[in-house]
C-alpha positions as CSV (number, residue, x, y, z in Angstrom):
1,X,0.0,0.0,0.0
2,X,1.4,3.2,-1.0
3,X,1.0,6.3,1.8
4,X,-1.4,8.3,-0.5
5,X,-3.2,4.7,-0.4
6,X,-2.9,4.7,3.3
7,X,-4.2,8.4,3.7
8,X,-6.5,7.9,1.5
9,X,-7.9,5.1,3.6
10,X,-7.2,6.6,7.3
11,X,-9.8,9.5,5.8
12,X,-12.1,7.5,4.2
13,X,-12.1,5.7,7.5
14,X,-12.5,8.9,9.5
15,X,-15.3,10.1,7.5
16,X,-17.2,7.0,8.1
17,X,-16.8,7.4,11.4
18,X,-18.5,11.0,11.4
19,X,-14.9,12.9,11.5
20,X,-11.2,13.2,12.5
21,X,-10.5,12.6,16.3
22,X,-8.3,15.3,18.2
23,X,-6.9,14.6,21.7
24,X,-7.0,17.9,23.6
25,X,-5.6,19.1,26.5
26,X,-6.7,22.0,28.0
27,X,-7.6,24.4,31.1
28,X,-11.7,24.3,32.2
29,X,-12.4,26.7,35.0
30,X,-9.1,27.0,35.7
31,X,-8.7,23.0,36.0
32,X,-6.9,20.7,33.8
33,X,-8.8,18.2,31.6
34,X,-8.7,16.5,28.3
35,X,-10.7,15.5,25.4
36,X,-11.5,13.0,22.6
37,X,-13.1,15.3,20.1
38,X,-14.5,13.6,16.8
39,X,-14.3,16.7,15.0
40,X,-16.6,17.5,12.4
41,X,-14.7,17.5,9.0
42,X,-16.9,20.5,7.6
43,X,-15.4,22.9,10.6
44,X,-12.1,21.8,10.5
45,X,-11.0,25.5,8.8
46,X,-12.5,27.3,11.7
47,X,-11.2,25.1,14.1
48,X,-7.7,25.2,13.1
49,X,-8.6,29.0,12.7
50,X,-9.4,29.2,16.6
51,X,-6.8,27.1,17.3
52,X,-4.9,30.0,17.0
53,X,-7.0,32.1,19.3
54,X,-6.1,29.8,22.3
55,X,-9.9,30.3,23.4
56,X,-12.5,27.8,21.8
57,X,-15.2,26.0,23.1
58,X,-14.5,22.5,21.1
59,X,-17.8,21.4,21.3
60,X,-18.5,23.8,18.6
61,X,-16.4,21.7,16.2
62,X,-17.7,18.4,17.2
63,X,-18.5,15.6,19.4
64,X,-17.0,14.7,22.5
65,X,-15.9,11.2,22.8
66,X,-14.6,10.8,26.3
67,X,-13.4,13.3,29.1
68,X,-12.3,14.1,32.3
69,X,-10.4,15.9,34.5
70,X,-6.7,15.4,34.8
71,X,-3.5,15.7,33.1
72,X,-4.0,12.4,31.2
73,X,-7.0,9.7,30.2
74,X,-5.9,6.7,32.2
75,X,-5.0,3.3,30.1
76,X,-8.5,2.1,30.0
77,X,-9.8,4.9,28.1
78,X,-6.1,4.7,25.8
79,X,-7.2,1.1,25.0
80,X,-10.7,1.7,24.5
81,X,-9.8,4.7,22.1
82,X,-7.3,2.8,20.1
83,X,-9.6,-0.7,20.1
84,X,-12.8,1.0,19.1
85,X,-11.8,4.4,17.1
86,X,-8.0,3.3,15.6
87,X,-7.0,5.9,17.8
88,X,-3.6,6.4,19.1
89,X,-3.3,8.8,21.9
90,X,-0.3,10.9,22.2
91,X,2.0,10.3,25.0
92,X,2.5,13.9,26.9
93,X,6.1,15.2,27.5
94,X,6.8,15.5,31.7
């Protein structure tokens, strides 16, 4: 498989799936807390726009997967997210 055959796939694959999943880590009333966010392929410009802002409210660019507070998901929500979604969470730099 060539890698425009693989990307090709891994969106096709997204898009049935209702969109490309960001992991997000982020401040929520002054608390940390992160996010699985299925983002919804027809805002991605805008979100990438407010990216930039450093204030957004992602549930304005898609669904929520999973959350919590905390610094990290613990490893049954990493399993779950790679088993069900393909998903491979980002490991977080100490």
């Amino acid at each position: 498989m060539t890698m425009q055959q693989v990307e090709s796939y891994t969106q096709k694959l997204a898009q049935e799936r209702g969109g490309d999943i960001r992991f997000i880590r982020a401040y929520e009333d002054g608390v940390l807390c992160w996010f699985y966010l299925r983002l919804d392929l027809e805002k991605l410009s805008e979100y990438e726009q407010a990216l930039k802002t450093k204030e957004m409210n992602i549930r304005d660019y898609g669904t929520i997967i999973e959350s919590d507070w905390g610094d990290y998901p613990p490893p049954d929500i990493v399993s779950f997210m790679q088993e069900s979604y393909g998903f491979d969470t980002p490991s977080i730099s100490a």
